[in-house]
Structure formats: structure tokens, C-alpha cells
Phi, psi and omega in degrees: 000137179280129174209180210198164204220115202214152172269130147285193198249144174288174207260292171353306203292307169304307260248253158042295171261344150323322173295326199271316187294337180261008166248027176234327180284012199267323177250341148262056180324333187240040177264158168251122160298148190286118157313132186299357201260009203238354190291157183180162167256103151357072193259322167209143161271127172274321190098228170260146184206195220233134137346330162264007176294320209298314148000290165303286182340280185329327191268323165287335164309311187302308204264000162301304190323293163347327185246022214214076135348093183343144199195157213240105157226150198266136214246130173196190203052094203266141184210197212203124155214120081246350174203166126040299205240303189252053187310130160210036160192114208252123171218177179228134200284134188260116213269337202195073189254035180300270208313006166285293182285357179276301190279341199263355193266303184312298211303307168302343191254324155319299142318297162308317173315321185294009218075001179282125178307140144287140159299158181266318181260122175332127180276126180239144173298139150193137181248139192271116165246051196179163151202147196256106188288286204249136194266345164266011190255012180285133166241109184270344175258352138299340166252036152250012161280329192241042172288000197255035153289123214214118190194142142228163193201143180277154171266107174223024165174164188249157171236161150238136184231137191265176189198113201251121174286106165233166167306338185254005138155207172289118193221131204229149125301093184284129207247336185172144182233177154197171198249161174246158236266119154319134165294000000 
């Protein structure tokens, strides 16, 4: 099964970048937007793994947790990647993400005892609300109007999520969750 290790959103948070994604979708019509109920920040991708994987996930998952205190970020900044000039992925940006890149480095570290591949590329915070066939169906100066996106939301657990490909997009599932240790 393809899964993935991930924050969910606060409902508030969604409901936000929905407001933005229906202002965006008014001068880009032929970007395809992420559904709001799929939106989420990334913390590491497994790709496919097994029913017997899962166990192990769940336990590194334990032992990440553990270690983490609930923590507070602010979601701002609209951005592009692969750059600027060559947009095919429209996100939104995590404002004050030590603590991000802080649980996202345990979690890999954890994970490799398990057997797990480390990512090859530096983990940048990001929740992907868009994805861009043609840079020209882009209107860059309606997402520099709502560039003043500003939302916080606490971190107080992490998921695993399974992500089943259908013709109408990505359809995920939670497989296990675990809460991070209360202030």
C-alpha cells in the first residue's frame, strides 16, 4: 500500500485555504486543486510497504512522539516549485518550522534503525494546495493578491496515511495516529 507520514490540519485551517483556492480558481480555472478534505503537510513519504510494515511504522511513530512536545505554527507565505519562473507546484509555506524540521529529522532517524531509506532532498515545510500542468494557465498576480495568508494551528500529533490513486484523485486513509506529549 502507498502511505505516507503526515500533519493533519486543523478544520479552521482547512476551511482558509479553501477560501483561497475558490479566489484562485476564479482567474485560473485550469490549475487542478488539491481537495480540502486531502489537504495536509507532508512529513515524510514511505511510498509502498507492506501489512507488515506497518507495526514497525506505528512503533517508530511511538517513538518519535515521545520525544516532541505539541507545538504551535504559523502557516503564511504562497510559493512555487519548482521556482518562479517554472511553477508546477503552488504551497503554502510553514512560517517559524524549526520544530517541524526538528520532528522531521527524529522521525528519519528513527525510521532508518527501522530500515527505512532517508530522503535524498532537504525537507522544506510546505502544504501543496494546487498542482500546475501549463505556467501559463497560472495568473501570478491573483496569487501575489492573497499572498497575506496568515493562519496558526497547533501540531499535537502525527498520522499515517494510506493513499489509494483513483481517477478522481488521491484518496487517504488513516491507518494510525499518535498524539505528542501535552505542555
Amino acid at each position: 500500500m502507498r502511505s505516507f507520514i503526515a500533519i493533519k490540519l486543523e478544520n479552521r485551517v482547512t476551511s482558509a485555504i479553501k477560501e483561497i483556492q475558490q479566489k484562485l480558481k476564479k482567474t485560473n480555472p485550469n490549475i487542478k486543486f488539491v481537495h480540502p478534505e486531502n489537504i495536509h503537510l507532508t512529513l515524510k513519504f514511505l511510498g509502498e510497504i507492506s501489512n507488515k510494515q506497518t507495526p514497525t511504522i506505528k512503533r517508530a511513530l511511538s517513538l518519535t512522539a515521545e520525544n516532541f512536545h505539541m507545538f504551535k505554527i504559523t502557516l503564511s507565505k504562497i510559493g512555487f516549485f519548482p521556482n518562479n519562473s517554472s511553477p508546477k507546484i503552488l504551497w503554502i509555506g510553514i512560517k517559524n518550522s524549526k520544530e517541524i524540521n526538528s520532528l522531521v529529522e527524529k522521525l528519519n532517524s528513527v525510521l532508518s534503525k527501522f530500515g527505512f531509506d532517508n530522503e535524498n532532498r532537504p525537507f522544506k515545510a510546505h502544504i501543496t494546495i494546487a498542482r500546475i500542468k501549463n505556467r501559463n494557465e497560472l495568473n501570478k498576480s491573483a496569487v501575489a493578491a492573497i499572498n497575506e495568508f496568515n493562519q496558526e494551528m497547533f501540531v499535537d500529533k502525527i498520522t499515517l496515511l494510506k493513499s489509494t490513486l483513483t481517477k478522481g484523485g488521491p484518496v487517504y486513509e488513516e491507518l494510525y495516529e499518535i498524539n505528542l506529549k501535552t505542555i
